[in-house]
Structures are given as structure tokens and as C-alpha cells.
C-alpha positions as CSV (number, residue, x, y, z in Angstrom):
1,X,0.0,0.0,0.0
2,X,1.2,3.5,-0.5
3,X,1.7,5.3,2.6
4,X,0.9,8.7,0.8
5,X,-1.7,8.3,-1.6
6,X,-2.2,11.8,-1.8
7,X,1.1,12.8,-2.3
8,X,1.3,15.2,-5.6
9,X,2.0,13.0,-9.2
10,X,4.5,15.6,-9.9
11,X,6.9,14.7,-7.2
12,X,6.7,10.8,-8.3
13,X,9.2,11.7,-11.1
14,X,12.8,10.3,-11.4
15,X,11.5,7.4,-9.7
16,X,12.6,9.3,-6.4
17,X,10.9,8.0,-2.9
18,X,10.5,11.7,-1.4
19,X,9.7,10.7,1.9
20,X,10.2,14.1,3.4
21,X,8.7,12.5,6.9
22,X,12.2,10.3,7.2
23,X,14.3,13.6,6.7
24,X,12.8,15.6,9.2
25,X,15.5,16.6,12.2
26,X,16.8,14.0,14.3
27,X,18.6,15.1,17.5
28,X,20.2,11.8,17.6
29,X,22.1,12.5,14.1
30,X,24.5,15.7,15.2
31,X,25.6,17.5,17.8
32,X,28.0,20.9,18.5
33,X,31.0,21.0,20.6
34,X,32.1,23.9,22.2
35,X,34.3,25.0,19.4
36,X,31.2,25.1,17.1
37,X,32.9,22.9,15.0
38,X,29.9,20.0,13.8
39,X,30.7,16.5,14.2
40,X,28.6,13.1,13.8
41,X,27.5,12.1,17.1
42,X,28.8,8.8,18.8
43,X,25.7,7.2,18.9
44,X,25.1,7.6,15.1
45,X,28.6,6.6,14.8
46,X,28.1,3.4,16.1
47,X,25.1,2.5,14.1
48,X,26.8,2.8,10.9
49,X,30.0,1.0,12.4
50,X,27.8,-2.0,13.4
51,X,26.0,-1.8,9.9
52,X,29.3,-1.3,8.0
53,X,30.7,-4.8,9.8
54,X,27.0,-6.4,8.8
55,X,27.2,-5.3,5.6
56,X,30.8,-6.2,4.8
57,X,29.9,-9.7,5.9
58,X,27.0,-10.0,3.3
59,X,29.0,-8.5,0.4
60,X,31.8,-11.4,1.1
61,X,29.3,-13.6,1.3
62,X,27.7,-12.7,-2.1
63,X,30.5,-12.2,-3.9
64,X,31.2,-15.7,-3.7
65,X,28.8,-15.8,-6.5
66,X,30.3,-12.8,-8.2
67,X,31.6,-13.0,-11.8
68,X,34.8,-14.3,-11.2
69,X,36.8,-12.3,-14.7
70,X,35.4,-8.8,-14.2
71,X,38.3,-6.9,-13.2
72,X,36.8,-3.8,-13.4
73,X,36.3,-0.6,-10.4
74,X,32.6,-0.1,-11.5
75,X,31.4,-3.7,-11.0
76,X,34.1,-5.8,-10.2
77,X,37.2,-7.1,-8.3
78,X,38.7,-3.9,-8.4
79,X,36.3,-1.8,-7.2
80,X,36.2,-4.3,-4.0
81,X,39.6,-3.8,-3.6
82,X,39.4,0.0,-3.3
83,X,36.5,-0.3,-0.6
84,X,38.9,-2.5,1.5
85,X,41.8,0.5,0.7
86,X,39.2,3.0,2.3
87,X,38.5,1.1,5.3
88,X,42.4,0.4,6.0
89,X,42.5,3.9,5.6
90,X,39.8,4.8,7.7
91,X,39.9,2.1,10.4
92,X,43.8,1.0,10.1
93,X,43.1,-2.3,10.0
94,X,46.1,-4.7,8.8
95,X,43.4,-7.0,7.5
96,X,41.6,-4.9,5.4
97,X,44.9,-4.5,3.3
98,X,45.4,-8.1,2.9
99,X,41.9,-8.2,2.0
100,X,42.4,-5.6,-0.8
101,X,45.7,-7.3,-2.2
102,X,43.4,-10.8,-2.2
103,X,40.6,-9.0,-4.3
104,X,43.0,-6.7,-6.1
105,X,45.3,-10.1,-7.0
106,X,42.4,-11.6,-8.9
107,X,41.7,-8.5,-11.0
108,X,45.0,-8.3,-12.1
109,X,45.0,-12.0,-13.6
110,X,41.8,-11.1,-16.0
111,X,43.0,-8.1,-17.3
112,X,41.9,-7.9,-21.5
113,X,43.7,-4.7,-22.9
114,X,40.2,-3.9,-24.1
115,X,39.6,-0.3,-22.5
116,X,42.1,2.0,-20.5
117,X,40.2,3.7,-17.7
118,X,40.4,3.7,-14.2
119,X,36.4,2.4,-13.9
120,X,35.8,0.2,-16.7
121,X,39.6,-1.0,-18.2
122,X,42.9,-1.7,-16.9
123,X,44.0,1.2,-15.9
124,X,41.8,1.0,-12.6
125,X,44.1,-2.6,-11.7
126,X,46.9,-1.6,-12.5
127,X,46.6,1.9,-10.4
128,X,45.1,-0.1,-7.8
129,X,47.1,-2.6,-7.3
130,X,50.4,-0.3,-7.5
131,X,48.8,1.3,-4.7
132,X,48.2,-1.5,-3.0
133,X,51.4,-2.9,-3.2
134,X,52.8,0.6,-2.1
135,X,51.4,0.1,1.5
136,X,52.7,-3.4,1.9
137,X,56.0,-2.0,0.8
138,X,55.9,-4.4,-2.4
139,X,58.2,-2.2,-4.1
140,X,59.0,-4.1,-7.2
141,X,55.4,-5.5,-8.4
142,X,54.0,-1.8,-7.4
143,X,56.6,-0.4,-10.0
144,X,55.5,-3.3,-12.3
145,X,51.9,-1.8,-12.3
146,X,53.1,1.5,-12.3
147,X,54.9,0.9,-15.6
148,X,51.7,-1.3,-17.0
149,X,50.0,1.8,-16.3
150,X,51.9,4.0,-18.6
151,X,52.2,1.9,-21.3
152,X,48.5,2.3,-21.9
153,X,49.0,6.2,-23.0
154,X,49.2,4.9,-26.7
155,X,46.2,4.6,-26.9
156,X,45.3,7.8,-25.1
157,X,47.3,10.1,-27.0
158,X,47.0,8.5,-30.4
159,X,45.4,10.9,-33.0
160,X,44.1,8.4,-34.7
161,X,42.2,6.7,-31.5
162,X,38.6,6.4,-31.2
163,X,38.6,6.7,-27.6
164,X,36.0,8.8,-26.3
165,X,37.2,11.6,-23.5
166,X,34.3,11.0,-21.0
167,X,35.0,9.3,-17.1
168,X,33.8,6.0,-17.6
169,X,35.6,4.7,-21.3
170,X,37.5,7.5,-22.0
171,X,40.9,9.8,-21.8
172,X,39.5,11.8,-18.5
173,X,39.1,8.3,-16.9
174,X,42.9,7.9,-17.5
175,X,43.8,11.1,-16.6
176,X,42.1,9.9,-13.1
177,X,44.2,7.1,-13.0
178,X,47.1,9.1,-13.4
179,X,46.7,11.7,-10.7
180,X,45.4,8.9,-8.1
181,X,48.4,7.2,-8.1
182,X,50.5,10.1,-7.9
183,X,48.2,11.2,-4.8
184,X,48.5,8.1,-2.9
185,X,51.8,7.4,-3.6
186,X,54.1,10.0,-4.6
187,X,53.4,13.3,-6.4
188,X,55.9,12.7,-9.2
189,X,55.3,8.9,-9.3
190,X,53.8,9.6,-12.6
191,X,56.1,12.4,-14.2
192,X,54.4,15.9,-15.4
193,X,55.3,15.6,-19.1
194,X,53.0,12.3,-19.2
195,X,50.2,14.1,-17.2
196,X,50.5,17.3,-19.8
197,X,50.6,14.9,-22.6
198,X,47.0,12.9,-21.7
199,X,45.6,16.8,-20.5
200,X,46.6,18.2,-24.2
201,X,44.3,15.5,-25.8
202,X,41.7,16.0,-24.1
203,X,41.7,19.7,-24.7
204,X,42.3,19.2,-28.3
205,X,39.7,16.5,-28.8
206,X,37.5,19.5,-27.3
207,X,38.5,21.9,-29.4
208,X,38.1,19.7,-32.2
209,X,34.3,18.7,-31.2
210,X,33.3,22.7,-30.7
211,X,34.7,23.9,-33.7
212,X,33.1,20.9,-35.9
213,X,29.5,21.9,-33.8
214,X,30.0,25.5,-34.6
215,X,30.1,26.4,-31.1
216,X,33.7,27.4,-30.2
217,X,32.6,31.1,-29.1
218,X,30.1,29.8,-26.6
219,X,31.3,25.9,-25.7
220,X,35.2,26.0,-26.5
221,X,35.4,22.7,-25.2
222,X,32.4,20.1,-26.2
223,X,32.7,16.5,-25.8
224,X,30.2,13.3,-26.7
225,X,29.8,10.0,-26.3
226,X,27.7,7.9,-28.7
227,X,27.0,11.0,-30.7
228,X,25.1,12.6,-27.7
229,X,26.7,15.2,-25.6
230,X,26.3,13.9,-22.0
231,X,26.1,16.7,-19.0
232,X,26.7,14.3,-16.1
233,X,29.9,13.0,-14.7
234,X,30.1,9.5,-15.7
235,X,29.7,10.4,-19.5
236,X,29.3,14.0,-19.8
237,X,30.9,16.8,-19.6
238,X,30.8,17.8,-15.7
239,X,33.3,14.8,-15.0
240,X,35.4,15.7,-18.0
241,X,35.9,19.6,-16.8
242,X,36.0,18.1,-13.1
243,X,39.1,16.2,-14.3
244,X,40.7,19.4,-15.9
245,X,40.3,21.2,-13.1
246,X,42.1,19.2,-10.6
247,X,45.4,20.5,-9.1
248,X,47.3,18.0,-9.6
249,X,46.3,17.9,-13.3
250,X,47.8,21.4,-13.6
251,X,46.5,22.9,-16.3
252,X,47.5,26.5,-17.1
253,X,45.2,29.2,-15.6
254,X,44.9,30.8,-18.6
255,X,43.6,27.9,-20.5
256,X,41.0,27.0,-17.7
257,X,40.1,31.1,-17.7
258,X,39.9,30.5,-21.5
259,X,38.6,26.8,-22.2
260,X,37.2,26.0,-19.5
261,X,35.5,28.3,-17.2
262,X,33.1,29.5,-20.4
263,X,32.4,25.8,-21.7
264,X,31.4,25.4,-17.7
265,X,29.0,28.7,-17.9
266,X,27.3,27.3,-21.4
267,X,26.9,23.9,-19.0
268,X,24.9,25.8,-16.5
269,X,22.7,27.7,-18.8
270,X,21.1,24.0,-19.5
271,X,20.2,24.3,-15.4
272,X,16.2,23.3,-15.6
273,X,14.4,25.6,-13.2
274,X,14.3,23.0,-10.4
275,X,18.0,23.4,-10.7
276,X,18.4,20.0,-11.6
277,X,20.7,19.7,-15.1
278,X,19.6,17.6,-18.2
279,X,21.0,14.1,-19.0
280,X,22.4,15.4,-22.3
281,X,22.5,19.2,-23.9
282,X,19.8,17.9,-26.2
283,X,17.7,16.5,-23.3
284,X,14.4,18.8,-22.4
285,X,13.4,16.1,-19.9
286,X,14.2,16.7,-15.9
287,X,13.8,13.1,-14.8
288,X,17.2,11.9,-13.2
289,X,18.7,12.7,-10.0
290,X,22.4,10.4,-10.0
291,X,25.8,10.8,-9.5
292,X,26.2,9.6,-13.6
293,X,23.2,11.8,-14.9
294,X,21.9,15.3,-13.4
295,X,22.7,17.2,-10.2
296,X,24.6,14.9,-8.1
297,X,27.4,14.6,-10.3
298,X,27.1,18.2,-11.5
299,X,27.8,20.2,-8.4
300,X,30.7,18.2,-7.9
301,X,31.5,20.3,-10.8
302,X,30.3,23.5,-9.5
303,X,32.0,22.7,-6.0
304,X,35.5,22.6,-7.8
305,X,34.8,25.6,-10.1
306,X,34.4,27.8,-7.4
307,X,37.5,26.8,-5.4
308,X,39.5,27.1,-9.0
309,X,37.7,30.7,-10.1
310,X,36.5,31.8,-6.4
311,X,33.1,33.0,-8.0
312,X,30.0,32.8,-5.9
313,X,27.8,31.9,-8.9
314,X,29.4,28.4,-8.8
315,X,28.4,28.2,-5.2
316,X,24.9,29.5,-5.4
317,X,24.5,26.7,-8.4
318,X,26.2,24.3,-6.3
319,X,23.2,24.7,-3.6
320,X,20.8,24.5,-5.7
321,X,21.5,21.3,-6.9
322,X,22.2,20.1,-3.1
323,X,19.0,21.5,-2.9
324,X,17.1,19.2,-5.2
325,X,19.2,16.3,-4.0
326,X,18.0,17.0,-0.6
327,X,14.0,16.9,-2.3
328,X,14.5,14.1,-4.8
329,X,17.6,12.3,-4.2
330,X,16.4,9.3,-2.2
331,X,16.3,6.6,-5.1
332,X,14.5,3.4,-6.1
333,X,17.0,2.2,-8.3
334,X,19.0,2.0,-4.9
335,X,21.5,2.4,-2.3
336,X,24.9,2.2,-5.0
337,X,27.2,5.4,-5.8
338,X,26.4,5.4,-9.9
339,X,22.8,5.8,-9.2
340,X,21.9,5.4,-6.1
341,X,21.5,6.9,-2.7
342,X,25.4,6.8,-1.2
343,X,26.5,8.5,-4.4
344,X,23.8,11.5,-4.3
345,X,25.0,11.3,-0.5
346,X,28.7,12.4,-1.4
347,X,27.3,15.5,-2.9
348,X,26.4,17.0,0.1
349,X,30.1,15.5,1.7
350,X,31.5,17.6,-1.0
351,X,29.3,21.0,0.2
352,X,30.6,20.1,3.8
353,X,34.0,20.1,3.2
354,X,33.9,23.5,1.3
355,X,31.6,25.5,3.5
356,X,31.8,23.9,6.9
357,X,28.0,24.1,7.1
358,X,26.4,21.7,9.4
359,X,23.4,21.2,7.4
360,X,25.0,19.8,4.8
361,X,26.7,16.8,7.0
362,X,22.7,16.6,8.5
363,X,21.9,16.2,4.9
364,X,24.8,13.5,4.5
365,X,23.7,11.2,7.9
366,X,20.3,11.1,6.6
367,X,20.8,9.8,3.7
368,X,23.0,7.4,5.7
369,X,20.5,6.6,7.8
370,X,18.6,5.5,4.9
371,X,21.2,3.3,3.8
372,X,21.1,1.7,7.3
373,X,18.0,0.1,6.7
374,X,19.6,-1.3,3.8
375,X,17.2,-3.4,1.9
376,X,14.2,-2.5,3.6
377,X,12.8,0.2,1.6
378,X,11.3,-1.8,-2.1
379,X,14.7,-0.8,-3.8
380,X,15.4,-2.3,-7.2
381,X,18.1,-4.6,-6.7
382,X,21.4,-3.9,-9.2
383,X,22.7,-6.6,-11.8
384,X,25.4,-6.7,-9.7
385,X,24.8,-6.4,-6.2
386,X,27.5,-6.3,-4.1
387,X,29.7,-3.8,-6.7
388,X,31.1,-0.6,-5.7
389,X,29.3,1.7,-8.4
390,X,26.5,-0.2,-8.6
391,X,25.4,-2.4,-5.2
392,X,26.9,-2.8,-1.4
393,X,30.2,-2.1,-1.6
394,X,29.5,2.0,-2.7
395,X,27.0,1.9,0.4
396,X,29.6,0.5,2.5
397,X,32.2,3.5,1.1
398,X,29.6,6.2,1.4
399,X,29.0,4.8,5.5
400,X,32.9,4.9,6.6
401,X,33.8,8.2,5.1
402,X,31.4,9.7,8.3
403,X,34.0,8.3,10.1
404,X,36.4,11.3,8.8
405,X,33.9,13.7,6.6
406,X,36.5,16.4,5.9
407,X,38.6,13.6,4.3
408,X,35.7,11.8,2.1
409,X,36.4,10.7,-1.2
410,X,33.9,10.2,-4.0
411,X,35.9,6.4,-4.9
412,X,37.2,6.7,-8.5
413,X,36.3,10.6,-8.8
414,X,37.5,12.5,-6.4
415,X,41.1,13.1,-5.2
């Protein structure tokens, strides 16, 4: 039975449960010590502790049945290898590195040569496991990924490639691969030239798009993939200019005053009036509310933008789509980072860390509370369950990073 029959049709869209009852203030959620500074209360941080242990145990136990060959972050291997990395991280656990090296061991064996990315290719192994290997003080086989790793760029830089520039299949994705090893080993593990060298094809291929689109003047840098030009960060354009603008991509001010920044501000005038953003430049439609397509990967976007430009209007759009998280962002297609409820959840992580606001870690817990009665709430239930993007493992992720919320990570994204 539906428990609000009378709830308005319009807010039944993007297949969003907007159970504003569950969201209303808990005291048990937060509380603020005498510096004023806001921090997750003990209680709370013991339910999700006890859930995080619970869950882990299901996800081992399900991935028994797991495809054993897919080596990937998204769905596979991989991407079970980086939760157990967060959680050593987190917790300092010796066990959940020997975990990781047991998971990340596997992926490396079914690697295909097929795709280069950190999510979807062999990239995401190989910078994995050189990571891995790095905290266990495995010199020699992390230098052995390390070099794998670079020997992919042929691809990458190849004129003649057909490799898109999006997140997921494309150049951006190993641009990510690039500057996460280099942040969680050593800055110059990968050197600068080979950084600059994947950064200039991805401007260029850009360039190349805009000017073929006649739309250099207003978009200097346009990107598609399958002949549509995505907005959201798994495919679009948000997690292509969120790459570009990374630090420790360092690309020249000028060309992110000049490239950038305007292909950015032709991005946000696509912002619907609910201050949601459109799957694709050509989509009218203001149905999805995910990390991959629509607000929640877009104001990771906006969040960088104004820490690179300083401009409030990157702020102000950056609320607004907090904002319609906050209304719409508790999903049916469930719990996962891709499209699910922990990834929308990192969007208000990101807002945290920027502004210090409280209500934005409130906003956080309660979407972890939600994920706390994991199961429980008619979700749809992924192809692959116990994944990091798509099933347990990305709840797990989005639960331990309250543990330290100035230091969370969107996994695979962020840096």
C-alpha cells in the first residue's frame, strides 16, 4: 500500500521516494562542541560502524557468487579492492589491506587490454594494485603496475584513437588514474610531461568537437559520447571539466580562464528551473537525480569551479542542486554510488568540506541513515549487487567516510 496516496504526481518523477517525513530533524544524528565545529554524534557513529561490519559480511558472502573475470572498479574485483583501501584507511586495519591485495590479486589476472580507464579498463588494476602494493612496501610488483600503467597512454594520446574523453571509457578516466596514483603514492610517481601529454588530448579532442559543432565562441570545449553530448559525470561533460580542473592535473590558468571556465557557464545555462541539469545538452526532460546523470554529479563540478575561479555563482548553483538532491535524491534504483542513494549522498560531503555548514553533514547522515535500513525500503536490486558503483560495496564506502567527513572521497572521482 502507498503510505501517501495523496502525495502530488509531480513529485513521483525520477523514480525518487520523497519521503520528506524520514528527513525531518533528528537530534540523535548531530551534535556541536564547544568549538562550534559539527561533528557526527557517537551514537550515530556506532550504528553505521555496526552496519558497515553487517554489511561487509553480506557483500563477502555474495561475492562468492560474483563473476569471477570482471576486473573492473565499476562492478568488479577492483572496485572491492578500493572499498577494503578506504577502510584500512579509515579504520587502520592490517586485515583490510590483505583483504584488498586478495581481491586486487584476482583483478590483475583477467585483465583484457580492451579499455584504458580507471572504472571500466585496466587502468583501474593496475593503479590499484600499484597502490596496493605501495602500502605493503611491495616495491617491485608496485613499479610493475606503475609501468603497465603508462604503457597504456598509446592509446590515449593517439590521434588516430577512437577513444572517447568521458569518465567511464575514455581519456579523462585515465587522466584519473594518473593523478590517483600520484596522490596516494608520490606526487611525481607519474612524471608531469606524461600528465600534460594525456591533459593536451583532451583539450584538443574538445577543441576539435566545438569547432566541428560551430560552437567554439560559446562551448570552447564540447565532448560526446555515442554521438550525444552527456552533461553528467560519468559520460558528460561535468566529470570531463572536473578532471581538468584538478590541481594536480595542472592545467595552465589561462587555459581554464579561457577553455574551461566558459564551456562550464554554457553547461549551466542547461540548469532546468528546479535546478536540476539535463542528462544530455539535447535532453528537455528533468527526470534523473544520479551521480552519472543530473545534479549529483554536476555540483561536484560547480564545487571545484568555485575553489579554482573563487566565483559565488558556482556556489549558489552548487546549492541549488544540493537542494534538489536533498528533495529528490532518495532513489528506487537503490543504495549504489552510480545511481543510487550513497553516491547523491557524497554531494552534500562535497558541500561540507567547502563550506563547513552543518546542514550539509545533517543532509549527509540522513541519507546514511537511509542506507542503514539497507534493503528495507522496495529498492530495485542492481545486476550486480555487491559492486562498488553499482550495489553494497559503494553503500559500505559512502557509510565509513562519516567516520572522517572532511577527508571523504567520492571512490574513482575524487582526489
Amino acid at each position: 500500500m502507498d503510505p501517501f496516496p495523496r502525495m502530488p504526481a509531480q513529485l513521483l518523477y525520477s523514480k525518487c521516494l520523497f519521503i520528506f517525513v524520514y528527513l525531518l530533524f533528528s537530534p540523535s544524528v548531530l551534535h556541536i562542541n564547544p568549538l562550534h565545529h559539527c561533528q557526527v554524534s557517537e551514537a550515530f557513529q556506532k550504528r553505521v560502524q555496526n552496519k558497515i561490519k553487517d554489511l561487509l559480511q553480506q557483500m563477502e558472502e555474495g561475492l562468492k557468487t560474483a563473476d569471477p573475470n570482471d576486473f573492473s572498479t565499476y562492478t568488479g574485483w577492483t572496485g572491492i579492492a578500493l572499498l577494503y583501501l578506504q577502510l584500512h584507511r579509515v579504520t587502520g586495519e592490517e586485515s583490510h589491506l590483505q583483504r584488498a591485495l586478495d581481491h586486487m590479486k584476482r583483478a590483475l589476472r583477467n585483465l583484457n587490454g580492451r579499455r584504458v580507464t580507471f572504472l571500466c579498463g585496466d587502468a583501474g588494476p593496475l593503479a590499484v594494485g600499484a597502490v596496493t602494493h605501495h602500502r605493503l612496501n611491495n616495491k617491485a610488483e608496485s613499479q610493475e603496475c606503475i609501468t603497465k600503467l603508462l604503457q597504456l597512454q598509446r592509446s590515449v594520446l593517439s590521434p588516430d584513437s577512437d577513444l572517447p574523453d568521458e569518465l567511464l571509457y575514455g581519456r579523462a578516466g585515465y587522466l584519473f588514474a594518473l593523478l590517483y596514483v600520484n596522490k596516494e603514492i608520490a606526487p611525481n610517481t607519474v612524471d608531469e610531461t606524461t600528465v600534460a601529454k594525456v591533459v593536451t588530448a583532451i583539450l584538443e579532442s574538445g577543441k576539435n568537437l566545438s569547432k566541428d559543432e560551430k560552437k567554439s565562441d560559446r562551448c570552447p570545449l564540447l565532448y560526446e559520447w555515442h554521438r550525444k553530448q552527456y552533461v553528467g559525470a560519468a559520460h558528460g561533460l561535468a566529470g570531463i571539466y572536473f578532471m581538468l580542473m584538478q590541481p594536480s592535473a595542472k592545467v595552465n590558468q589561462e587555459i581554464l580562464n579561457e577553455l574551461v571556465r566558459p564551456s562550464m557557464d554554457y553547461v549551466r545555462h542547461k540548469k532546468f528551473r528546479s535546478g536540476n541539469y539535463p542528462s544530455s545538452l539535447s535532453n528537455e526532460t528533468d527526470r534523473l537525480v544520479h551521480w552519472c546523470h543530473g545534479a549529483p554529479g554536476v555540483v561536484h563540478m560547480l564545487v571545484m569551479a568555485h575553489k579554482v575561479f573563487k566565483e559565488e555563482k558556482y556556489l549558489k548553483d552548487a546549492v541549488e542542486c544540493s537542494d534538489v538532491i536533498w528533495q529528490r535524491g532518495l532513489l528506487r534504483k537503490g543504495y549504489g554510488i552510480c545511481h543510487g542513494t550513497a553516491g547523491n549522498g557524497y554531494a552534500f560531503m562535497s558541500l561540507y568540506k567547502l563550506t563547513q555548514e552543518k546542514k550539509y553533514l545533517y543532509r549527509a547522515c540522513k541519507f546514511a541513515e537511509w542506507c542503514l535500513d539497507y534493503g528495507t525500503h522496495g529498492c530495485r536490486i542492481p545486476d550486480r549487487p555487491y559492486s562498488l558503483f553499482e550495489g553494497m560495496a559503494g553503500a559500505i564506502h559512502f557509510l565509513s567516510d562519516l567516520a572522517q567527513p572532511e577527508a571523504s572521497c567520492f571512490p574513482a572521482f575524487e582526489l
